[in-house]
SEGUDREN-714334 format. One line per field, with one value per residue (C-alpha): chain; residue in one letter; x, y, z. Coordinates in steps of 0.001 Angstrom, whole numbers. Layout:
N
ch c(A, ...)
aa c(a, ...)
c1 c(X, ...)
c2 c(Y, ...)
c3 c(Z, ...)
% end
This chain:
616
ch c(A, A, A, A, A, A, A, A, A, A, A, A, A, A, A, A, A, A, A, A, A, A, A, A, A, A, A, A, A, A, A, A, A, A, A, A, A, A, A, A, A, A, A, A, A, A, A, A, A, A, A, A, A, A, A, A, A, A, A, A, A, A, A, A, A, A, A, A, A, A, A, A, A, A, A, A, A, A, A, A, A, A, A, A, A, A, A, A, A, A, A, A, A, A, A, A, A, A, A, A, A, A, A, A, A, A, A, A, A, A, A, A, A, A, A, A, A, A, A, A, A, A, A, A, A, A, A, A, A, A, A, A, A, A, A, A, A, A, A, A, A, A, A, A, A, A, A, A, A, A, A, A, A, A, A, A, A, A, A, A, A, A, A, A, A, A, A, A, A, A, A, A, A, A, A, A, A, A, A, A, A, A, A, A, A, A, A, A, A, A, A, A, A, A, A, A, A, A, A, A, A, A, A, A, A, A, A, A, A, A, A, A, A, A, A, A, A, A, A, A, A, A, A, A, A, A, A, A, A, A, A, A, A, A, A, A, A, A, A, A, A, A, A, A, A, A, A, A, A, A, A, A, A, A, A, A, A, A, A, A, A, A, A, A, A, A, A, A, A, A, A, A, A, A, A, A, A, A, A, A, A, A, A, A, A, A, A, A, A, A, A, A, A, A, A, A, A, A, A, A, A, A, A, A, A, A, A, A, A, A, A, A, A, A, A, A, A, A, A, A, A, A, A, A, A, A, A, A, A, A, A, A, A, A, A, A, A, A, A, A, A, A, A, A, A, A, A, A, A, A, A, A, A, A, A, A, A, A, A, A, A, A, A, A, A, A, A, A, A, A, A, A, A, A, A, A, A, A, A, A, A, A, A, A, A, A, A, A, A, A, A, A, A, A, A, A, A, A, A, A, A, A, A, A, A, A, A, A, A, A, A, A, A, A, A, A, A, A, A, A, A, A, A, A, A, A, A, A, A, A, A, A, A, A, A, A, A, A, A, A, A, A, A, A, A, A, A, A, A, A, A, A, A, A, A, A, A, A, A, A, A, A, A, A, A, A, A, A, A, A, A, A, A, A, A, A, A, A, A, A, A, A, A, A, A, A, A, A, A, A, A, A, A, A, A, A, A, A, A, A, A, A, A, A, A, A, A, A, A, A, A, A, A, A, A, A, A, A, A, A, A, A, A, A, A, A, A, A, A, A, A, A, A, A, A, A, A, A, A, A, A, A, A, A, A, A, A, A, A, A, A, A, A, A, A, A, A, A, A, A, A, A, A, A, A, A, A, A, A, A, A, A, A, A, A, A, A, A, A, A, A, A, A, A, A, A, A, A, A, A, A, A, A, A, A, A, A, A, A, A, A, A, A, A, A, A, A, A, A, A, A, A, A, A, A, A)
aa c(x, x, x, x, x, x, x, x, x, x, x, x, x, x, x, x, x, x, x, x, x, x, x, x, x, x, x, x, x, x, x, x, x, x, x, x, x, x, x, x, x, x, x, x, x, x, x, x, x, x, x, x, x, x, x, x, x, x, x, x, x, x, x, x, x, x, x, x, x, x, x, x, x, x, x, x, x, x, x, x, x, x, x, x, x, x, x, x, x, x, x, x, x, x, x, x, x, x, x, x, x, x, x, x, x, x, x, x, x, x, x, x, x, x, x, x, x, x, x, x, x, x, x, x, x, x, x, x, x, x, x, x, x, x, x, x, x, x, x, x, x, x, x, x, x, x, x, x, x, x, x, x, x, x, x, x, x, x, x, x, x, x, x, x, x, x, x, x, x, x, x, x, x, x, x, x, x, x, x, x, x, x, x, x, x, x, x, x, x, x, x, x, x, x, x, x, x, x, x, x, x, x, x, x, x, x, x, x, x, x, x, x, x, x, x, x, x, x, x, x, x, x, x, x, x, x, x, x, x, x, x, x, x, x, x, x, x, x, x, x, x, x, x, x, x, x, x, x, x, x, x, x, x, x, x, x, x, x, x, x, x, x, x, x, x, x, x, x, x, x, x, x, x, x, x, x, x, x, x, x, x, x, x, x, x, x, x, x, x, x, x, x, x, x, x, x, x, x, x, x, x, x, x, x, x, x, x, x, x, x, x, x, x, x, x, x, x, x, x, x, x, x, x, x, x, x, x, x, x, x, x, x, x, x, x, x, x, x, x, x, x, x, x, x, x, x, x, x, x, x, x, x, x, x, x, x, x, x, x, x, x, x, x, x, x, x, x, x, x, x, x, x, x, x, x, x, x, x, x, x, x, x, x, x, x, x, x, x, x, x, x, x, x, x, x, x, x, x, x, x, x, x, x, x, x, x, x, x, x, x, x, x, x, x, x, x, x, x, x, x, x, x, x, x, x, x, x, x, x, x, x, x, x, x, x, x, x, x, x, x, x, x, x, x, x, x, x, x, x, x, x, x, x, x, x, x, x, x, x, x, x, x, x, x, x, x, x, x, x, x, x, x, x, x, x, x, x, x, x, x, x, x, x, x, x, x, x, x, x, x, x, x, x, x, x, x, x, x, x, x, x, x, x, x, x, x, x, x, x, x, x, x, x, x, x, x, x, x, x, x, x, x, x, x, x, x, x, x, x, x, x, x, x, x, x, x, x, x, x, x, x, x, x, x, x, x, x, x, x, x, x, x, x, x, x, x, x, x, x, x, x, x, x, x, x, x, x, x, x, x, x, x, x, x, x, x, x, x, x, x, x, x, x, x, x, x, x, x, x, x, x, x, x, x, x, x, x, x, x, x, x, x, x, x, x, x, x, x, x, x, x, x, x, x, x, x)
c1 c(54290, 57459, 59378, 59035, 62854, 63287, 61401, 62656, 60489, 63333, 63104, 65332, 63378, 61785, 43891, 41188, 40350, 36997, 35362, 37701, 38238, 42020, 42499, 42221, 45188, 46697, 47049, 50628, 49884, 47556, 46373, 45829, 49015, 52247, 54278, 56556, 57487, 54361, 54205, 50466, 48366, 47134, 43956, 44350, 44929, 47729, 60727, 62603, 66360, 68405, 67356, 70914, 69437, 66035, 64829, 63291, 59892, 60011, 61730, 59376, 56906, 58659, 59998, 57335, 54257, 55548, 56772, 53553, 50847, 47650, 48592, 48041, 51953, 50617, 48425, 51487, 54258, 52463, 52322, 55588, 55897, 53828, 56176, 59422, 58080, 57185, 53787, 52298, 49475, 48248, 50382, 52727, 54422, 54428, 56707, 58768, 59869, 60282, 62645, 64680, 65009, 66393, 68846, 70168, 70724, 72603, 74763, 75276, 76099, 78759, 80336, 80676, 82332, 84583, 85544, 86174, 87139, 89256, 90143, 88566, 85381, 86742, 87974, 84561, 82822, 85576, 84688, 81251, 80962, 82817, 80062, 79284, 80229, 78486, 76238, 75081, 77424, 75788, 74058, 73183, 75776, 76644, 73232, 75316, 77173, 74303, 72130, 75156, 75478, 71102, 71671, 74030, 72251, 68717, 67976, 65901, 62357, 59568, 56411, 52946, 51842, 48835, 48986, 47210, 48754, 47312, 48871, 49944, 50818, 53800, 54562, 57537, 55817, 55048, 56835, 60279, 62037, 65159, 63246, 62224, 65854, 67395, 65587, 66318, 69778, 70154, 68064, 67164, 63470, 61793, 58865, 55693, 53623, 50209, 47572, 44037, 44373, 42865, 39344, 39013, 41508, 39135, 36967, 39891, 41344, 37887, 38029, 41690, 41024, 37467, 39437, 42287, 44021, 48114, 48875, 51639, 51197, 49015, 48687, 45576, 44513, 43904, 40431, 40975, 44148, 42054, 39179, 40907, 42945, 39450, 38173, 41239, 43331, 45871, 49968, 50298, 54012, 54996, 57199, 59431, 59606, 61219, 63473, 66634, 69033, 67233, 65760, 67862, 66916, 62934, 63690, 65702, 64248, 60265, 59453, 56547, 54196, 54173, 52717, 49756, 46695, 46953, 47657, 45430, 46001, 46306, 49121, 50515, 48677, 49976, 53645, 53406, 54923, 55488, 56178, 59064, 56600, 53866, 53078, 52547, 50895, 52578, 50914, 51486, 51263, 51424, 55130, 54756, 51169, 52917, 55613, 53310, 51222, 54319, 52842, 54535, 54977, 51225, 52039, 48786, 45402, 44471, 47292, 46377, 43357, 44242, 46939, 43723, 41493, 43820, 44565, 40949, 40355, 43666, 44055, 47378, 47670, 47505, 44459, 41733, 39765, 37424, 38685, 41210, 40385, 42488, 42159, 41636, 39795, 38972, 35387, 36435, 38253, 41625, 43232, 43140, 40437, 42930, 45226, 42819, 41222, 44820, 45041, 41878, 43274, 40118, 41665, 42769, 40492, 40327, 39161, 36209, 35093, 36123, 35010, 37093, 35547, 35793, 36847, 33996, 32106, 33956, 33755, 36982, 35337, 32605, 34671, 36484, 33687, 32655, 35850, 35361, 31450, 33284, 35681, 32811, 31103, 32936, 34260, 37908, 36993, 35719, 32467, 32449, 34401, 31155, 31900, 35758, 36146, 40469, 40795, 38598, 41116, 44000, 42784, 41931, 45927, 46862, 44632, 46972, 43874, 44082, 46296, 46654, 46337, 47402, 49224, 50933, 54986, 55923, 53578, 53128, 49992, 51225, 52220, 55802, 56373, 57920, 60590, 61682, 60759, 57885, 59138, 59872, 56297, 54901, 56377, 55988, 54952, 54145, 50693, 49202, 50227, 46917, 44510, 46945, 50049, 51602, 52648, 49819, 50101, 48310, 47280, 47145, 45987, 48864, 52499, 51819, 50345, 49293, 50393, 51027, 49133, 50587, 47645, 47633, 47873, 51490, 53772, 56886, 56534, 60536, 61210, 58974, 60466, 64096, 63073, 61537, 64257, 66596, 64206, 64849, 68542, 70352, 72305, 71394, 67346, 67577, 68910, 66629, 63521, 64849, 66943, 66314, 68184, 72234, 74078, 70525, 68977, 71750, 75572, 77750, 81330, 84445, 84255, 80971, 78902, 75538, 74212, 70364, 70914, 67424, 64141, 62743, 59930, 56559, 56931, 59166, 57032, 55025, 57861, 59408, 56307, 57321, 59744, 60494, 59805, 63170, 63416, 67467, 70218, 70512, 67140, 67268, 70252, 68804, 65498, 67572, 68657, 64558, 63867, 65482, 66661, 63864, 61255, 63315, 63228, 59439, 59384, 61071, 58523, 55943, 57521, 57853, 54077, 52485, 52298, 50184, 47382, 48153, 44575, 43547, 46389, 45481, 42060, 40665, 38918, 35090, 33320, 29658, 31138, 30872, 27009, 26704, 27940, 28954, 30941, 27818, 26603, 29228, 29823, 26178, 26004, 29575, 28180, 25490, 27240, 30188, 27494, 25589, 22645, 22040, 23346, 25988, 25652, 21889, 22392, 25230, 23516, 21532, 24008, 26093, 22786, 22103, 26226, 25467, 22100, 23623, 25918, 28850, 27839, 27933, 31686, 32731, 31169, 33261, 36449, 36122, 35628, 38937, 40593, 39795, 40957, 44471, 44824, 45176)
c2 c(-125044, -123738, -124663, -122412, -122853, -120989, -118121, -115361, -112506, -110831, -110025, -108580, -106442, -102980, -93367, -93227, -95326, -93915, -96527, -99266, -98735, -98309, -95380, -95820, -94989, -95606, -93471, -92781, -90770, -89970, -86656, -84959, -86003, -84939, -87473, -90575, -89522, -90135, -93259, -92951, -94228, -90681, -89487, -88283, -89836, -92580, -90192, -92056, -91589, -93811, -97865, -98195, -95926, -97423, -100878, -103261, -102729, -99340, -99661, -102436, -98980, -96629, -99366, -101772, -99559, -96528, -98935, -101533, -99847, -99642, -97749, -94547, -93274, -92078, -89191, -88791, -88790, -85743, -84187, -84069, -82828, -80327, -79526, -79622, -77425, -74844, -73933, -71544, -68459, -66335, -65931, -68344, -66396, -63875, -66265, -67023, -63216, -63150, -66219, -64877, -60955, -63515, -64923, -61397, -60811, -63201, -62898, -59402, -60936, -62942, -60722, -58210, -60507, -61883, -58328, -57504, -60649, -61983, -65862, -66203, -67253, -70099, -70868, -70344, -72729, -75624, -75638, -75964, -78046, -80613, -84043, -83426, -86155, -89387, -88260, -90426, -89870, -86979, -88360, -85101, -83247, -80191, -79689, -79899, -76942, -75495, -75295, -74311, -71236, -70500, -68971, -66664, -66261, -65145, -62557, -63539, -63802, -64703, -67360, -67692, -71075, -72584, -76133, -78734, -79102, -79966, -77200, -78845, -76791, -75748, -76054, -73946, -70783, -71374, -67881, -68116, -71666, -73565, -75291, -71781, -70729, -73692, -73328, -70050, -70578, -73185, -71837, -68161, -68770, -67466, -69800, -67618, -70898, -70966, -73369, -72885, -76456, -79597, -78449, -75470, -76171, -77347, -73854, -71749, -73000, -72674, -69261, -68639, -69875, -68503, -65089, -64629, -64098, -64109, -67412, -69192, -71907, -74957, -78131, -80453, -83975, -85146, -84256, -80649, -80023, -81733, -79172, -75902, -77072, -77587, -74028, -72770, -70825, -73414, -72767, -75842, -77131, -79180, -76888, -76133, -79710, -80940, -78256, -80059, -76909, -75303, -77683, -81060, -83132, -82696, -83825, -86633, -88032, -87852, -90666, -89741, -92169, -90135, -86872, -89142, -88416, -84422, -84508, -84229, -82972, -79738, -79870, -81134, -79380, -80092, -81287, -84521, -85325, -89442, -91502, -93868, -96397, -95983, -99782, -100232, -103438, -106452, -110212, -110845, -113799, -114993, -117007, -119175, -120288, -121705, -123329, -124875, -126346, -127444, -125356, -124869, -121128, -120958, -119824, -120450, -119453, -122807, -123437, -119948, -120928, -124207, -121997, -120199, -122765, -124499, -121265, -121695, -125025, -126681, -124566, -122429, -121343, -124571, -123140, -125836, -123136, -122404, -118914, -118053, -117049, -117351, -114152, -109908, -107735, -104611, -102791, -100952, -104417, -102916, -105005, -108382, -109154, -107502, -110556, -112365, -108733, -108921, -112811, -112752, -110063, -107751, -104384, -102963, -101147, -102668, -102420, -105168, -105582, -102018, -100464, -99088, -101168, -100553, -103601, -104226, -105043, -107610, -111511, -111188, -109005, -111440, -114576, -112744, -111406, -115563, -116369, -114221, -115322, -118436, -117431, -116113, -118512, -121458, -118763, -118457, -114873, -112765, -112648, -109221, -107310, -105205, -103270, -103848, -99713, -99233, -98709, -101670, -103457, -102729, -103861, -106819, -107045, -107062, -110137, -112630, -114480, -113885, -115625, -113466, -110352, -107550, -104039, -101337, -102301, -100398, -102226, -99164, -100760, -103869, -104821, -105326, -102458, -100200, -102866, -103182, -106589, -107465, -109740, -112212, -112491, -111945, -113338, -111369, -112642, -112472, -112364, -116049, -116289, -115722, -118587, -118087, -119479, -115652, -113511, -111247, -107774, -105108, -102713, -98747, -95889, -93046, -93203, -89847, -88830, -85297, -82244, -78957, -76548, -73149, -70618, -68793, -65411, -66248, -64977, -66841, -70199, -70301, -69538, -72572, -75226, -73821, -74786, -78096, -79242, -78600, -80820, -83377, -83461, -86999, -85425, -82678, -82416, -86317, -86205, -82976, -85211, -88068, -86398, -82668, -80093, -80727, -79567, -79633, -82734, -84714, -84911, -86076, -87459, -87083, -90726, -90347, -91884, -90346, -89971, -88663, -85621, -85248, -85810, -83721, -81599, -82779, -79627, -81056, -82868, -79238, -78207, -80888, -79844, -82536, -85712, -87632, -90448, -92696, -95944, -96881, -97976, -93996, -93948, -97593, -96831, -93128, -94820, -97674, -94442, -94533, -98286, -101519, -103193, -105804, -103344, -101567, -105398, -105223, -102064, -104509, -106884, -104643, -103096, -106178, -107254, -103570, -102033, -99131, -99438, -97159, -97108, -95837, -93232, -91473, -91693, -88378, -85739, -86468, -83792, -85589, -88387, -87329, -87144, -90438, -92101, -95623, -96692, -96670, -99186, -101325, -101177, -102062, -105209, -106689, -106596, -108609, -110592, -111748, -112158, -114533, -112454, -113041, -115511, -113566, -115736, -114906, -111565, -110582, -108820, -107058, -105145, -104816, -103256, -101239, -99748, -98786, -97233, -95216, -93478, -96133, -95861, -92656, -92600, -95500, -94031, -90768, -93001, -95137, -92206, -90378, -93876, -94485, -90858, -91796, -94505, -92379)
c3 c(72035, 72663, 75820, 78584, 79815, 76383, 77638, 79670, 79027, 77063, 73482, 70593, 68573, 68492, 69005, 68653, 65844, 63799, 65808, 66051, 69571, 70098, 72211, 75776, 77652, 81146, 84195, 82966, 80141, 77608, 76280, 79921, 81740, 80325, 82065, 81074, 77864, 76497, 77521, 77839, 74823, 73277, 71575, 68194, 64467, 63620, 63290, 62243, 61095, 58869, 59162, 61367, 63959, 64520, 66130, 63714, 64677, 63675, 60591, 59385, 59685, 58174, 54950, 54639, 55090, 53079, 50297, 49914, 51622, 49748, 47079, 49016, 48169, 45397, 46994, 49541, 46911, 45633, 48424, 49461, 45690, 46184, 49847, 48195, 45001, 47996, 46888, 49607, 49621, 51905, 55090, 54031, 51105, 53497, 55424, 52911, 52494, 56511, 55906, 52880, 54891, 57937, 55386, 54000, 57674, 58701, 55598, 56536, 60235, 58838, 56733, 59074, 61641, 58970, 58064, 62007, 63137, 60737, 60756, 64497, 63380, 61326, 65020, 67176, 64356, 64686, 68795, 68709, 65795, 68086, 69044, 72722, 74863, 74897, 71929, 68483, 65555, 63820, 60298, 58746, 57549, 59355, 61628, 65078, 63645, 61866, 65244, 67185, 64262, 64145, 67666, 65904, 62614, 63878, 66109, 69985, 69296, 71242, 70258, 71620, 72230, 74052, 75495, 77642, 80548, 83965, 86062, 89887, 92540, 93495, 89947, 87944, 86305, 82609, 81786, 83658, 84669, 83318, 79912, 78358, 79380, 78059, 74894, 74344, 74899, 72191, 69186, 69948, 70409, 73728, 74508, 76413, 77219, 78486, 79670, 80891, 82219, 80502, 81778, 79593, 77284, 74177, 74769, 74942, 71583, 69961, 71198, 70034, 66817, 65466, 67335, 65386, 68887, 68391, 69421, 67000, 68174, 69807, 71266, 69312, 68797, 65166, 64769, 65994, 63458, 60104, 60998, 61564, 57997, 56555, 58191, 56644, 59158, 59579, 58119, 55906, 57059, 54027, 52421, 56018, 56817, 53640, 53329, 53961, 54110, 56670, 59086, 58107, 61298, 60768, 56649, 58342, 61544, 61395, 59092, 56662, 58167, 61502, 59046, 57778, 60026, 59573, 56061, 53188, 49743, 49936, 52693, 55913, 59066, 62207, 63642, 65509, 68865, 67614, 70652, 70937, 72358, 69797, 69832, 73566, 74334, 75766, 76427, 80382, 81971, 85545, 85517, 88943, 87018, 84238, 86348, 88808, 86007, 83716, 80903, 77842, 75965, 73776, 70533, 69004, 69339, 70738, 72694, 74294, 75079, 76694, 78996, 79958, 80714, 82987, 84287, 84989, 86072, 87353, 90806, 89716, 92663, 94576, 97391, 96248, 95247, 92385, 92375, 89424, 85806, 82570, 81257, 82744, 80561, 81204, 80287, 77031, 76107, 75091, 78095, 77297, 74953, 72358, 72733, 70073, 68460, 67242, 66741, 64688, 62367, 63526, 64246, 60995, 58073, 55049, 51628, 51112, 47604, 46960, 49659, 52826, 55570, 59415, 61328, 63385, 60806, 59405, 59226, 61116, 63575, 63854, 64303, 67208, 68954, 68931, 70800, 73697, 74372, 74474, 76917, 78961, 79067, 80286, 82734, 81667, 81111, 83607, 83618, 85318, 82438, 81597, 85147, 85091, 84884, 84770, 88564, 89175, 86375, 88241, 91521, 90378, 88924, 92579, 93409, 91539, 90405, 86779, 84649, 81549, 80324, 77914, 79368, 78862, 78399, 81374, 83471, 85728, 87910, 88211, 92052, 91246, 89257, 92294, 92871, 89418, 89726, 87277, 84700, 88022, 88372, 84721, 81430, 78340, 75279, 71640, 70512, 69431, 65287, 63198, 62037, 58720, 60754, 60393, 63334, 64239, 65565, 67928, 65180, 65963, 63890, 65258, 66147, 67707, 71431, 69828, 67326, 67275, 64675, 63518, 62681, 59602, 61561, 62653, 61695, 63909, 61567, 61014, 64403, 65733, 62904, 64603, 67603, 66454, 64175, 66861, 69034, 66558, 66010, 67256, 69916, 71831, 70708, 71841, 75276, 75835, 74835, 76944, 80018, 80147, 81042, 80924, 83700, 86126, 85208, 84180, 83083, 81271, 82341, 80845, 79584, 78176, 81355, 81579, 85255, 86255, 88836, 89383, 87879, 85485, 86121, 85067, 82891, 80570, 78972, 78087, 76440, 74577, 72006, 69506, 69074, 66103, 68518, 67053, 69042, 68980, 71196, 72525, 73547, 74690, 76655, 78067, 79597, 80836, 83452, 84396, 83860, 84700, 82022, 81611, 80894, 78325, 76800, 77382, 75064, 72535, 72557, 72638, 69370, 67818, 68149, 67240, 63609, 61822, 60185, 57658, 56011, 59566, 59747, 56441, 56545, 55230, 58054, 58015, 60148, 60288, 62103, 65308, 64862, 64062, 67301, 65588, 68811, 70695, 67894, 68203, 71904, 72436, 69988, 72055, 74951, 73973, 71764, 74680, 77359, 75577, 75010, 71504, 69208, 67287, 63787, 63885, 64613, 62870, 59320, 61739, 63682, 60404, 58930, 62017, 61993, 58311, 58675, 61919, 59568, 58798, 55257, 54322, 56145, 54201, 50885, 52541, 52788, 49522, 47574, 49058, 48425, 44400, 44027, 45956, 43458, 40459)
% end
């Protein structure tokens, strides 16, 4: 063990899951609340600038997965052959003659100033190609001055989009506040947004969709964009967002992993909003509990457990009372269990003797789901995790009798997060380093919290990449993702400082839309306006112990899996299995029998067969 003087909760670095169970989120975010940045954990499928502007965590995504993962490039190498080449039908030819007429436009536009205007247009260019105060040194050649010019270059026009959004009162109206002002101002592009509310959101799209309504564009999780691309009435986007001369911050800042669960091979379907905090998990545990008992940092498996069981055992808390427990889980048993889901190496797909295997059914799996019965059973678990619901979870935080768990970085619930004064209470730590002596990692199947789909009917598909490159640029498009509004929200001095002037509207999260969802010292130093600075470090560790399962992330749309219901399979058989119902080495063939007669076999004959064809 490491010594816990070394330890300061600090740190240095930077779903659902087809059944894997990775896609719970927390009361400050997920796929109904538009809040935090999307700092909740999202539902939906699995950007990145140059490696100077990223934190290690993410880079180690975007360079080691795209470089060695298993040998899928091949099928996405194509594809963004296939996006550069420009191959469209249908509506999106017609889009193409839309965006060359735009072109011929604004070459007439220019010429005619020139003509009138003489050299004062070299002039107006110089000024607003100037870096705005405080920004990132631009990386893309020309694209401050490039957006600055599209407001010029295209004439106003309006786009339809639908999104979930739970409507408060009191709230701005969707139609006329600051953001669809502010937007307009910057690219051109008037945003009419509307939202029936999360309630009737999923029937309203349905409706929209199988209508032909004119809505250009839409807020969906993954398994909503990979069937309207299979029905066939979605724009495939591969050929706007690798076109570097027209939309240079999407080609440069959304890495291609953050594209992989809506793309297939016939295109890319649906423009992800990637979150800066797509690995969000942190190890917690209590800090006067360690000190009282003289325990050293566990860096192990074992060594976690013995924390835990004299977490359990040794009175922590120094009342003479049986009454503490080593480890919180939660119901769904993303908080806490997960510690050793991860440790054990059982979160990720794999390929098994050729065939694309789910991880709860794998020895892995099986050896993990043996630890925890363990844990339950000489009570350093507790034993009450079956009913631990997330409210009653974060009640039980507030007790101070548990010893360890797994949260969200921001550690929103926890008692001391109002005061700023968490990481007095709770150290933060890396996972336990696999039974292979390696670091092990929370695995997730997304970087993103959700996407937007263009229909085939629109026609506005330039106008919406404007707006969504200019959303992704490493100035402005980054402090409007981060800050808001400049001028309302917050300014900027004359020295650079940035100061908050307000807080944004919760309806700024509605019209962000999408976010490249770049992790660096900008964004770092933006949140630090929100945050204190050790939770910001807490977003560092978390990076540093998450990473993609990129199997997960590209696995191919299969439409009869929602009939088979495998989670209930699995959920079922763990809750035995942890309570110490059955004996889980007797019993194991059976359940794995039982997942594959439910319907895991087809999908993995579904997914096997999609993978041999990505290795040719």
């Amino acid at each position: 063990m490491a010594k816990m003087a070394s330890q300061n909760g600090g740190g240095s670095g930077n779903g659902n899951c087809n059944g894997s169970g990775n896609g719970n989120c927390d009361g400050s975010g997920g796929s109904g609340d538009g809040n935090c940045n999307g700092s909740g954990n999202g539902r939906g499928g699995g950007g990145v600038p140059a490696a100077e502007n990223v934190g290690p965590g993410r880079q180690t995504v975007q360079e080691g997965h795209m470089k060695k993962t298993m040998g899928l490039s091949g099928t996405r190498k194509g594809l963004r052959e296939m996006g550069r080449m420009g191959r469209m039908g249908g509506m999106r030819a017609r889009g193409r003659r839309l965006a060359g007429l735009a072109q011929l436009l604004a070459i007439a536009l220019i010429l005619c100033i020139m003509a009138s205007c003489g050299g004062a247009a070299t002039g107006g260019a110089a000024t607003t190609a100037a870096p705005a105060a405080g920004g990132a040194a631009t990386t893309a050649a020309g694209q401050d001055q490039g957006q600055e010019q599209g407001q010029a270059d295209f004439e106003p026009v309006s786009v339809n989009i639908l999104m979930d959004f739970n409507i408060m009162d009191g709230i701005d109206s969707l139609t006329d506040n600051k953001y669809v002002d502010f937007i307009e101002e910057k690219t051109g592009v008037k945003i009419v947004m509307d939202s029936p509310g999360p309630a009737g959101y999923n029937d309203k799209l349905n409706i929209v969709m199988a209508s032909g309504a004119e809505v250009d564009a839409f807020m969906a999780n993954r398994d909503q964009i990979n069937k309207f691309a299979l029905d066939g009435i979605l724009t495939d986007l591969s050929p706007y967002i690798h076109d570097a001369a027209k939309y240079p911050n999407i080609d440069a800042y959304m890495a291609p992993n953050t594209w992989l669960p809506v793309t297939n091979d016939e295109g890319v379907w649906g423009f992800p909003y990637s979150r800066f905090d797509a690995f969000t998990q942190v190890v917690f545990v209590q800090k006067p509990w360690m000190e009282a008992l003289n325990l050293e940092i566990p860096t192990t498996i074992d060594e976690y457990y013995e924390v835990m069981r004299a977490f359990t055992y040794d009175d922590p808390d120094g009342n003479g009372q049986d009454d503490t427990f080593g480890l919180l889980a939660g119901s769904s048993l993303f908080e806490g269990a997960r510690i050793f889901k991860a440790a054990f190496d059982a979160e990720s797909y794999k390929v098994i003797d050729g065939v694309v295997t789910p991880a709860v059914i794998t020895e892995n799996y099986k050896d993990y789901l043996k630890f925890i019965s363990k844990l339950v059973a000489e009570k350093i678990m507790d034993p009450e995790w079956p009913t631990t619901t997330v409210s009653i979870y974060m009640d039980k935080l507030k007790t101070y009798k548990y010893g360890m768990t797994s949260y969200f970085w921001h550690a929103n619930q926890l008692p001391e997060y109002d005061q700023g004064t968490v990481h007095e209470n709770w150290l933060s730590l890396d996972l336990p380093k696999g039974r292979d002596g390696q670091p092990s990692h929370f695995t997730y199947d997304s970087l993103n919290r959700n996407y937007v789909g263009i229909p085939t009917t629109s026609s506005k598909v330039d106008a919406l990449m404007r707006v969504y490159d200019w959303t992704c640029s490493p100035d402005e498009g980054e402090r409007w993702l981060y800050l808001g509004v400049e001028g309302d929200e917050y300014s900027i001095g004359a020295d650079g400082a940035i100061e908050v002037l307000k807080q944004r509207n919760s309806l700024h999260w509605m019209f962000t839309m999408v976010s490249p969802g770049i992790l660096n010292d900008n964004v770092k130093k933006y949140l630090e306006l929100t945050y204190p600075k050790e939770t910001v470090e807490r977003l560092d560790i978390s990076t540093r112990n998450g990473q993609l399962d990129e199997l997960a992330a590209s696995l191919p749309y299969y439409p009869d899996l929602v009939n088979f219901n495998l989670t209930k399979v699995t959920d079922e058989y763990n809750a035995k299995a942890i309570l110490g119902n059955v004996d889980i080495d007797a019993t194991w063939d059976d359940y794995v029998t039982k997942y594959k007669v439910a319907g895991g076999e087809a999908a993995m004959k579904f997914w096997t067969d999609w993978y041999n064809a990505s290795q040719q």
